[in-house]
N, CA, C and O atoms as a Tinker XYZ file with bonds, in Angstrom:
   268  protein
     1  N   -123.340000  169.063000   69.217000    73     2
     2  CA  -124.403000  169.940000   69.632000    64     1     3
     3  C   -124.934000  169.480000   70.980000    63     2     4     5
     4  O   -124.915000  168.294000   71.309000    81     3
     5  N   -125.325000  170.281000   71.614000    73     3     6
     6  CA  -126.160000  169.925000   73.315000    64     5     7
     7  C   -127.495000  170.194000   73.034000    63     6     8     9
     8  O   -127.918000  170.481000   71.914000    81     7
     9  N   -128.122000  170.109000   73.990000    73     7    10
    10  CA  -129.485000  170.186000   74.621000    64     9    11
    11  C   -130.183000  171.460000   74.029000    63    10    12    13
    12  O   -131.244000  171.702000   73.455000    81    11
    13  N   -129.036000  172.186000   74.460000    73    11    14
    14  CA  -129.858000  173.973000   74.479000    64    13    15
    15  C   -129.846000  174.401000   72.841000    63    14    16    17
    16  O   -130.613000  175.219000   72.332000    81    15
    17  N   -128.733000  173.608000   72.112000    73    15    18
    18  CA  -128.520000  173.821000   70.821000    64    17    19
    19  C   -129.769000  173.475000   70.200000    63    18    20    21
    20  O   -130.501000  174.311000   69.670000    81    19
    21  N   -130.011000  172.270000   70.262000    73    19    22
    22  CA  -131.115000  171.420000   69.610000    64    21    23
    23  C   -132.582000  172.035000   69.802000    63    22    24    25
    24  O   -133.413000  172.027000   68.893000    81    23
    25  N   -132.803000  172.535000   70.996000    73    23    26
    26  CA  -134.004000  173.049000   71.841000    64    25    27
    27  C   -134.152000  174.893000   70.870000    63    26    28    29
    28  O   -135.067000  175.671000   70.600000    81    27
    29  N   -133.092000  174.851000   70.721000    73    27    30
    30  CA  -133.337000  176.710000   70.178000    64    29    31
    31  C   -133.227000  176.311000   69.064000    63    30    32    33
    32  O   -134.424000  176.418000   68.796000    81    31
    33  N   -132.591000  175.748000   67.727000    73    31    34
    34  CA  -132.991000  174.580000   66.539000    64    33    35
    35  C   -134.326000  174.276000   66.396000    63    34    36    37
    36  O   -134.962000  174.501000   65.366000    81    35
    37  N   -134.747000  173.801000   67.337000    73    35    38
    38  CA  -136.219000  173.268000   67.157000    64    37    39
    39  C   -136.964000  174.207000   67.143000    63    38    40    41
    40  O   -137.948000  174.091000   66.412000    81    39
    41  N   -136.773000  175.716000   68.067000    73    39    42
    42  CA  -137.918000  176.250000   68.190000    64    41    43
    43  C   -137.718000  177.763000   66.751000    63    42    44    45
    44  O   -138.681000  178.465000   66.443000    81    43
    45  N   -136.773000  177.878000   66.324000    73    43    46
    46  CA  -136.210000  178.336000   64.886000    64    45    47
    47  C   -137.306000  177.642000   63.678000    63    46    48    49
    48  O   -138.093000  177.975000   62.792000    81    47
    49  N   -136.822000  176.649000   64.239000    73    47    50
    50  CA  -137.931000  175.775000   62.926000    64    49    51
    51  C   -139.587000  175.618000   63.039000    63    50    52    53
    52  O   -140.459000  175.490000   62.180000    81    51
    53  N   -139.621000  175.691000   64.592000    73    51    54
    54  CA  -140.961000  176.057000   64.900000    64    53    55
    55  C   -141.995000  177.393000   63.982000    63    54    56    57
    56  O   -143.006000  177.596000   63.310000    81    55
    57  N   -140.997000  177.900000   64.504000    73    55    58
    58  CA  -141.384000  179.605000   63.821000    64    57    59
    59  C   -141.394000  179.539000   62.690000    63    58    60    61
    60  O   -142.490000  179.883000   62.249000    81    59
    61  N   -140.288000  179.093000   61.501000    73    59    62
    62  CA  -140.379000  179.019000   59.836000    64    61    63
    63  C   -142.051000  178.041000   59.317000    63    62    64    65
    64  O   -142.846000  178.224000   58.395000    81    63
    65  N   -141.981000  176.903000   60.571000    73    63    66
    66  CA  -143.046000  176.186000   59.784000    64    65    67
    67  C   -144.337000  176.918000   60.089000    63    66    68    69
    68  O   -145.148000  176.899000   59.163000    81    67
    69  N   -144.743000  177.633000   61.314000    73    67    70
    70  CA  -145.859000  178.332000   61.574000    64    69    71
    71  C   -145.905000  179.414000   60.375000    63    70    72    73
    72  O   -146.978000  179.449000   59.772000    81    71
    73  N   -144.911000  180.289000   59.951000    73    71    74
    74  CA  -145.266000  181.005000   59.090000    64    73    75
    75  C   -145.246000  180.648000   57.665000    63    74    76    77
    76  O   -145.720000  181.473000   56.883000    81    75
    77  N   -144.755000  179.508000   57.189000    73    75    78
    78  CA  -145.033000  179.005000   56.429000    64    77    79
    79  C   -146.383000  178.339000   56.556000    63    78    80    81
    80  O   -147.143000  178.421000   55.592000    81    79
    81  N   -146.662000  177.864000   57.346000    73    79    82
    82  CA  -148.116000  177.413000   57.747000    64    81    83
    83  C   -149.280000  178.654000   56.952000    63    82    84    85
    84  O   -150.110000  178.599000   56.044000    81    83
    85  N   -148.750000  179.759000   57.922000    73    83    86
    86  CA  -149.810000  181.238000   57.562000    64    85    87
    87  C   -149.796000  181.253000   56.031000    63    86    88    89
    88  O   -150.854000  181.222000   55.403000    81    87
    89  N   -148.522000  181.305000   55.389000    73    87    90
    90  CA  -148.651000  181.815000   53.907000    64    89    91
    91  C   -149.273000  180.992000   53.136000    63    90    92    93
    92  O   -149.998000  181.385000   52.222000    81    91
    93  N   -148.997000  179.326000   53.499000    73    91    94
    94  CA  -150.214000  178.580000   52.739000    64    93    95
    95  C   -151.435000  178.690000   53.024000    63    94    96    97
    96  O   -152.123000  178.830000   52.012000    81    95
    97  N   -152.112000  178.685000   54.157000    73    95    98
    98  CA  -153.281000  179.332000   54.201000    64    97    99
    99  C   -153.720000  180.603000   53.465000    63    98   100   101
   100  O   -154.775000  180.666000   52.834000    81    99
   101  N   -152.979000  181.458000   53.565000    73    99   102
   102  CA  -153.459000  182.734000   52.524000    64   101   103
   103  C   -153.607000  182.364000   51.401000    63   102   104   105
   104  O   -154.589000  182.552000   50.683000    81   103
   105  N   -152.524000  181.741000   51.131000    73   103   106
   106  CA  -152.166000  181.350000   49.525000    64   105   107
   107  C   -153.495000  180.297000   48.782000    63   106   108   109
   108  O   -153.882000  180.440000   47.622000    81   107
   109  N   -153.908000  179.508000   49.520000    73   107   110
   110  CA  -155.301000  178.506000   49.480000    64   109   111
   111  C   -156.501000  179.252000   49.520000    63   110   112   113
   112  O   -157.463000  178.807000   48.894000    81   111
   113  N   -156.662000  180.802000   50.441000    73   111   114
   114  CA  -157.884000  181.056000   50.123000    64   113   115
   115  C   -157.850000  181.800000   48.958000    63   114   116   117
   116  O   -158.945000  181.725000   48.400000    81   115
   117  N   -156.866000  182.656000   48.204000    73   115   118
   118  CA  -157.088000  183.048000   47.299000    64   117   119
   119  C   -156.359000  181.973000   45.974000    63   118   120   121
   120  O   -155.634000  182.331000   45.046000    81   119
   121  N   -156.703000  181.019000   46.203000    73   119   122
   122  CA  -156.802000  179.986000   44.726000    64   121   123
   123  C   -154.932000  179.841000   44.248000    63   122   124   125
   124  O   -154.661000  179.845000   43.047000    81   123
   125  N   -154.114000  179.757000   44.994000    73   123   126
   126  CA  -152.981000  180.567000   44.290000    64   125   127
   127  C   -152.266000  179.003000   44.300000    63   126   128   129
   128  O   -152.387000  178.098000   45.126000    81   127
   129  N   -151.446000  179.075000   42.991000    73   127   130
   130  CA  -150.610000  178.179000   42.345000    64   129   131
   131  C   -149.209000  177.425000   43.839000    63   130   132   133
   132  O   -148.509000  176.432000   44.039000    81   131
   133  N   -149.571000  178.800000   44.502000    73   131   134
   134  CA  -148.451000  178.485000   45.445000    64   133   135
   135  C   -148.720000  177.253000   46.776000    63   134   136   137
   136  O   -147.849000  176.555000   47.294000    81   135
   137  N   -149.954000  177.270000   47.043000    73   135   138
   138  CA  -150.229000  176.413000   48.511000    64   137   139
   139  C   -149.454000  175.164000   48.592000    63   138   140   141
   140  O   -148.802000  174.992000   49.622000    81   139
   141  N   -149.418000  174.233000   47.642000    73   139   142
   142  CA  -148.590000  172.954000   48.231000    64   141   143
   143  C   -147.659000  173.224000   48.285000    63   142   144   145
   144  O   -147.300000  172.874000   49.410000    81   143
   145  N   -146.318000  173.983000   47.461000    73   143   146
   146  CA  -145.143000  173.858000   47.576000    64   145   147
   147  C   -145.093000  174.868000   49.477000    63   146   148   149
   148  O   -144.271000  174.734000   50.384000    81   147
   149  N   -146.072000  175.590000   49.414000    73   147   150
   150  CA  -145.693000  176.271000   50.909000    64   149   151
   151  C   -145.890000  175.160000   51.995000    63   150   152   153
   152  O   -145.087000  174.851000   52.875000    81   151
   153  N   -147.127000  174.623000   51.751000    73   151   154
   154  CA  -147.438000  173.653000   52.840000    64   153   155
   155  C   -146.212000  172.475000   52.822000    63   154   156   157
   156  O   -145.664000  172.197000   53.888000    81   155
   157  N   -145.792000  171.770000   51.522000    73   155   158
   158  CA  -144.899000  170.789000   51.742000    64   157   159
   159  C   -143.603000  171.516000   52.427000    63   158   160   161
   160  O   -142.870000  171.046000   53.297000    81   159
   161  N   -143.548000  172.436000   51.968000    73   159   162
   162  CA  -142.406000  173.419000   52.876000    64   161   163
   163  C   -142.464000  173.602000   54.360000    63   162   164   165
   164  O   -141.367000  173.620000   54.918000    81   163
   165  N   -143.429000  173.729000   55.039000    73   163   166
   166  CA  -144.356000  174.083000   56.419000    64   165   167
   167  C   -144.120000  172.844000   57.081000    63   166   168   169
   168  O   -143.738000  172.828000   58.251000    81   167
   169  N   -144.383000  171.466000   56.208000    73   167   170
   170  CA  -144.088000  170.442000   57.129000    64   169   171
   171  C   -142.506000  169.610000   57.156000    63   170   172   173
   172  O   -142.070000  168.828000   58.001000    81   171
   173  N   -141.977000  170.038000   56.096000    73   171   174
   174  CA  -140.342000  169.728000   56.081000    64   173   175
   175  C   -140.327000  170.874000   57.724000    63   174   176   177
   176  O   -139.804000  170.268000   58.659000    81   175
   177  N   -140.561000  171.576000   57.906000    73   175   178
   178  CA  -139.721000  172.739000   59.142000    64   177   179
   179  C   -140.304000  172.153000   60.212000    63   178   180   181
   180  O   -139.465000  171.837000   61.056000    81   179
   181  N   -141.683000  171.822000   60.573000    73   179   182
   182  CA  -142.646000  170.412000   61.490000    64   181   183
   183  C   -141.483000  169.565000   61.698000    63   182   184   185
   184  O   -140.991000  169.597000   62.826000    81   183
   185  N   -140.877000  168.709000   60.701000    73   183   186
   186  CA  -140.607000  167.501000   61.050000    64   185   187
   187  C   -139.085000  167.823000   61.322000    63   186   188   189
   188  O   -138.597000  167.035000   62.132000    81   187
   189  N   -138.248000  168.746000   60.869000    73   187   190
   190  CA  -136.945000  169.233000   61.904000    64   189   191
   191  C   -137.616000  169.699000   63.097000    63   190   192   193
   192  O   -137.395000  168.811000   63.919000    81   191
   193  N   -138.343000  170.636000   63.675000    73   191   194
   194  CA  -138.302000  170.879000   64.542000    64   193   195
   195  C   -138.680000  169.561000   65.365000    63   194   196   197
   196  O   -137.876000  169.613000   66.296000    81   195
   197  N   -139.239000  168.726000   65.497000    73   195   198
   198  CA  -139.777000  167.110000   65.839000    64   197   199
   199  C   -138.704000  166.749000   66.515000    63   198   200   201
   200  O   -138.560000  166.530000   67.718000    81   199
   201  N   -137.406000  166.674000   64.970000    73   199   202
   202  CA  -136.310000  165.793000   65.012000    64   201   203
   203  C   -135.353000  166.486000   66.233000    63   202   204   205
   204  O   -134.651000  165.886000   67.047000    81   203
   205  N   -135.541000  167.817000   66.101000    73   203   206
   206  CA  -134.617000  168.331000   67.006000    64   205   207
   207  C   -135.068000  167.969000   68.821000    63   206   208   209
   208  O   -134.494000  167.301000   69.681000    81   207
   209  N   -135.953000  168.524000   68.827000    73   207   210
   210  CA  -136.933000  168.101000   69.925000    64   209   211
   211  C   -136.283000  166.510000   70.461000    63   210   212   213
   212  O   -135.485000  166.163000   71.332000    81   211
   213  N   -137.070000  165.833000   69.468000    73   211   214
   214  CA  -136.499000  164.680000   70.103000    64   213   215
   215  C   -135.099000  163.945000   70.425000    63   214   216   217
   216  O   -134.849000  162.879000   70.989000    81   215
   217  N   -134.136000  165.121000   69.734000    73   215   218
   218  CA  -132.798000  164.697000   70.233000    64   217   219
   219  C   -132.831000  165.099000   71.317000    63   218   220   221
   220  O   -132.363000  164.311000   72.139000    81   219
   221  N   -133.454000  166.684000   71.978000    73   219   222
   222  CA  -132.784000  167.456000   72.568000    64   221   223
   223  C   -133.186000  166.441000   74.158000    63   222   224   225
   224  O   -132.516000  166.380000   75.189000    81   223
   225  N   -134.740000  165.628000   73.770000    73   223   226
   226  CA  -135.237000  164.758000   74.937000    64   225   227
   227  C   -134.231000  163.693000   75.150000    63   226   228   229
   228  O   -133.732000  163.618000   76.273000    81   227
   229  N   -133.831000  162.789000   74.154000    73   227   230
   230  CA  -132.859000  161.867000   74.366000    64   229   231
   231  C   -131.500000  162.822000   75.303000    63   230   232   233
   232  O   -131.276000  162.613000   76.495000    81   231
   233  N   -130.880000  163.648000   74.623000    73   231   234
   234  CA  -130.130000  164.177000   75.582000    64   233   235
   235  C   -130.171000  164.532000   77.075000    63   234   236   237
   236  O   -129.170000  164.538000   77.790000    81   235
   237  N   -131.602000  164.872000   77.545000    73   235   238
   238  CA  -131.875000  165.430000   78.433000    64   237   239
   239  C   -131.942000  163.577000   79.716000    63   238   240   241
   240  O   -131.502000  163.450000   80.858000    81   239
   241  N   -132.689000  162.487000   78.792000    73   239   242
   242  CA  -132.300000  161.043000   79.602000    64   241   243
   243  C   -131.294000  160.920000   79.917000    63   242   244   245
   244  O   -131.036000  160.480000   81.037000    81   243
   245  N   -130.196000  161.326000   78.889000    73   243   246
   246  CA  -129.211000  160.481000   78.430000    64   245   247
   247  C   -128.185000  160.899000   79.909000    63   246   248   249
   248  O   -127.272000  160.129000   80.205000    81   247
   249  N   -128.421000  162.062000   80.692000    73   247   250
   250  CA  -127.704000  162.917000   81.455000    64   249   251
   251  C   -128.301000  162.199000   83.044000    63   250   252   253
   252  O   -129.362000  161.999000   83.636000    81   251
   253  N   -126.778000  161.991000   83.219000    73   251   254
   254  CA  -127.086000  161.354000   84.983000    64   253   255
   255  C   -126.266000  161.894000   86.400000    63   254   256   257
   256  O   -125.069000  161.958000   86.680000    81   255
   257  N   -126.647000  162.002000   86.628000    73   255   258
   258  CA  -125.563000  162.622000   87.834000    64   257   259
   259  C   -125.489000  161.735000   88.776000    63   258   260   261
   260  O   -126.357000  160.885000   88.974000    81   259
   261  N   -124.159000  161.899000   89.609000    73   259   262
   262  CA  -123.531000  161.225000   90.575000    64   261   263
   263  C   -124.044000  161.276000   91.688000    63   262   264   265
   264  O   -124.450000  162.421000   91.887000    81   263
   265  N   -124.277000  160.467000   92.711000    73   263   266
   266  CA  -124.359000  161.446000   94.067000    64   265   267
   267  C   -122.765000  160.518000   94.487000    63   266   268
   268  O   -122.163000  160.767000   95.532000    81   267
């Protein structure tokens, strides 16, 4: 995988955990059985998108050019 892979990865997962984010919030104000499994869900997609991120930075050091 490259840079751009990891970077559009990360921001995929961005989006699942924000809306997972939203549904536990809904789910918490109306009392519902569901909020932790959404929220523990919300931050599993946080911590890929993190992981991806921070490959995609290591990759981006890792790249040197010649003169």
């Amino acid at each position: 995988m490259d840079r751009t892979q990891h970077l559009s990865y990360a921001t995929e997962a961005i989006i699942s955990a924000d809306k997972l984010a939203i549904a536990a919030e809904r789910a918490a104000r109306s009392e519902s059985h569901k909020t932790a499994p959404l929220a523990a869900a919300g931050a599993l997609w946080a911590d890929i998108a993190r992981a991806h991120a921070a490959i995609a930075t290591a990759l981006a050091d890792d790249t040197t050019t010649e003169d």
